[in-house]
Structures are given as C-alpha cells and as structure tokens.
C-alpha positions, 0 to 999 in steps of 0.5 A: 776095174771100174770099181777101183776106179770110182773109190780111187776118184771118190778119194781125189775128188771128196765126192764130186766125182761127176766129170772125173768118173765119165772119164774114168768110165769111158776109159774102162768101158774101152777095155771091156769092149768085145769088139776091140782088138786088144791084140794088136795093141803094143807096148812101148817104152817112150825114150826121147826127150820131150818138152811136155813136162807131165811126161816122164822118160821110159814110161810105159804106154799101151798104144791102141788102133785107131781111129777106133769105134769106141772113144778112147783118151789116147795120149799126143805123145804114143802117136807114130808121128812127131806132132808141132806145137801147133798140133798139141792144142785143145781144139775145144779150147781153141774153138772157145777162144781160150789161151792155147792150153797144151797140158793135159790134152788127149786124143778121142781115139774116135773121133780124132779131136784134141781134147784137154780132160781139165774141168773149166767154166763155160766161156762166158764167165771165163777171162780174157772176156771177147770183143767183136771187130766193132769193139763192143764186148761179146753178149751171145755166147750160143756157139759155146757149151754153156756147162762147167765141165772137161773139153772131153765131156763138152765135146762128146756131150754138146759139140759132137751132136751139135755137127761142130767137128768133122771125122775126117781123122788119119795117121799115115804111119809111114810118112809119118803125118797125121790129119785130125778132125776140123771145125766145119765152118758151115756148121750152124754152130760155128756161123752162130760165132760173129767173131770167125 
C-alpha cells in the first residue's frame, strides 16, 4: 500500500513528494495499526446535500473510532453530527490568522483538531500582512511555525510539542454534538502572540 501510494504522489508531485508522502504515510501507517479495530469501522454511503463542493452525493466513506491512538485524517463530512460553518475551519489557519479557509480540512482522529492538508508559506511571508492594536505592522512572528508546509504537518511537527492545543476532544453521538481541542490561552506560544 505505501509503495502505490509514494509512485502515485511521485507522479503528482515531479519529485518533491516531501509533504504529500507524510501525509500519505500516516494514512497508511493507520491502516496497518495492530492495535486498530478495524472492525468496528462502517461503511456508509453520504446521501445528503452538502455545500462542501469537493464532496461528491453516494460517496463511499470508511468512518473510523475516534478519538483514536494513532493520527488519522478523517473527513468533517463522515462526522455523526452536523457541524456550523464555523466548525469546519482550519484551527491552524485560524491561529495564524489566515482568511478561514473550509476546503480541504480534516480531522486529526487523535488529537481532535481541524486541520487543512494544503501546503502554505509560513505567515510571515503570507498576505494579509498583520497590524498591533497601535497600528505598527507585526515583526515577531515566534508564535507561528516558521516552515512551508501543511497545517496537518505544522501542527503534528511544531504545535502540538510546543503545548498549543489542548486534547480535550469529544462526539457525543447521541445528542449529536461534538467538542474539538482548543488553543490553551496560557501556552507560552499563544502569549508570545500581542495580537490576541
């Protein structure tokens, strides 16, 4: 499986396969998990309409446990609960204080986080640029990941070891709500942030 997957992306990617295959790769590593109970995965077929427009109608979706204890990318739309838009945003990109961005976001079966899989600049070099409350542009930019890669590596490689986010992750499939993880606001990486 890994082998078709890193030809497949080595196809895609002429080469530079470096994020796309950690990716790919955690994906893999999930499914030949021993400690995984695949079976009490379902498969279900998604019938509703939906606004998500990389989401095709009668798709089907393998839904796995969670949380779990490995990192899985699981789509928003095979969650048990009907999520507001405010709740399909990258957390990462939210952090950063990117504009909201709701395509291509998964969930870290883990660590219960929203994160997008598209490869950005880190956000120092990114537009909009930032302003403090006095007006002056922002210059310190320690409270971001400083590497060019997906919010789903950043966080697993950079925010996660830093304390950023807390594991405070629930679906309570029978009220149909769910709690995700949450920036701790005492982190020493969010207070290095002026502009919160």
């Amino acid at each position: 499986m890994l082998g078709f997957i890193t030809k497949f992306v080595m196809q895609k990617t002429q080469g530079n396969i470096e994020p796309e295959l950690i990716f790919f790769q955690s994906i893999a590593e999930s499914m030949v998990d021993s400690t995984m109970k695949w079976s009490s995965m379902t498969q279900q077929f998604i019938t509703t309409d939906t606004n998500d427009d990389s989401i095709q109608n009668n798709v089907p979706v393998i839904t796995a446990p969670y949380p779990n204890k490995s990192c899985m990318p699981i789509p928003l739309h095979t969650l048990p609960v009907k999520l507001s838009t405010k709740k399909k945003v990258c957390q990462v990109c939210n952090y950063e204080m990117r504009p909201f961005k709701w395509r291509l976001v998964t969930l870290c079966s883990k660590h219960g986080v929203r994160l997008c899989t598209e490869i950005v600049k880190p956000r120092q070099e990114c537009l909009p640029k930032l302003n403090k409350k006095d007006g002056t542009m922002v210059t310190e930019w320690s409270w971001t990941c400083p590497m060019e890669k997906s919010c789903w590596a950043k966080f697993h490689e950079f925010y996660q070891p830093q304390g950023l986010f807390n594991n405070y992750f629930y679906i309570h499939n029978v009220e149909q709500t769910c709690k995700f993880s949450q920036c701790i606001y005492t982190s020493p990486l969010y207070q290095k942030n002026m502009l919160h």
